[in-house]
C-alpha positions as CSV (number, residue, x, y, z in Angstrom):
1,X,0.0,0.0,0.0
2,X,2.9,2.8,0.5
3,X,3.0,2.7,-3.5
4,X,-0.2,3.9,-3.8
5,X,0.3,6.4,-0.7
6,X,3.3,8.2,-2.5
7,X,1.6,8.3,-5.8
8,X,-1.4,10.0,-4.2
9,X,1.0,12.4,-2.6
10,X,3.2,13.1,-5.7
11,X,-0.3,13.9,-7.0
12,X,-1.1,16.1,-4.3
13,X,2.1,18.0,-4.5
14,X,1.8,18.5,-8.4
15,X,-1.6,19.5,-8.5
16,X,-0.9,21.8,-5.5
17,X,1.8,23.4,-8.1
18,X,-0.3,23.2,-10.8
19,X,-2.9,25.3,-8.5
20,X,0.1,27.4,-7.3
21,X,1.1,28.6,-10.6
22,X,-2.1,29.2,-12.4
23,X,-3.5,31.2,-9.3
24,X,0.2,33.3,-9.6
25,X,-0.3,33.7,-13.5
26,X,-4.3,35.1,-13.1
27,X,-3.4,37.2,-9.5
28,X,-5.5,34.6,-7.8
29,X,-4.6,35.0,-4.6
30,X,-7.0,32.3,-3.3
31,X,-6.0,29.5,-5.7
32,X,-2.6,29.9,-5.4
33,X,-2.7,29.6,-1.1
34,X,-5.0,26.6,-1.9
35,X,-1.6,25.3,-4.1
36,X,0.6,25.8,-1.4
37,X,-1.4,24.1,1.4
38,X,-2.0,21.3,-1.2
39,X,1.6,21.0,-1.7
40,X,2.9,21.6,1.8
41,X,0.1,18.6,3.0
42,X,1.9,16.2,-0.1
43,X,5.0,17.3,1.6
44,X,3.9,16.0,5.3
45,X,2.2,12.7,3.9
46,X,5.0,11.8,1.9
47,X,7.8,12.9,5.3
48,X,5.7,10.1,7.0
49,X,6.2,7.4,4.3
50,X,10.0,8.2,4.7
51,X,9.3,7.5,8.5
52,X,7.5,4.3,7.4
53,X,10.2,3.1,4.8
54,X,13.0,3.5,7.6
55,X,11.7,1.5,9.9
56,X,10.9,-1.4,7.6
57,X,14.7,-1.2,6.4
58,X,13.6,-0.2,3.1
């Protein structure tokens, strides 16, 4: 299952980019703190996989 976990948060951290970058490029200053969180939450899930992955001596 940790496969499927870091794919969903690669996802989340390039769709948080994606939103990040769109809402810079069209001054939207909502979409683009949206991008952030969505990134900086990709960020956090995917430090806890590390966590995982350590402790199973991967």
């Amino acid at each position: 299952m940790s496969f499927i976990d870091k794919a969903k948060n690669a996802a989340d951290q390039a769709v948080g980019k994606a939103k990040e970058v769109i809402g810079e490029a069209t001054d939207n200053h909502k979409l683009e703190a949206e991008g952030k969180l969505q990134q900086a939450k990709g960020d956090v899930k995917q430090a806890g996989e590390d966590v995982k992955d350590a402790f199973k001596g991967k």
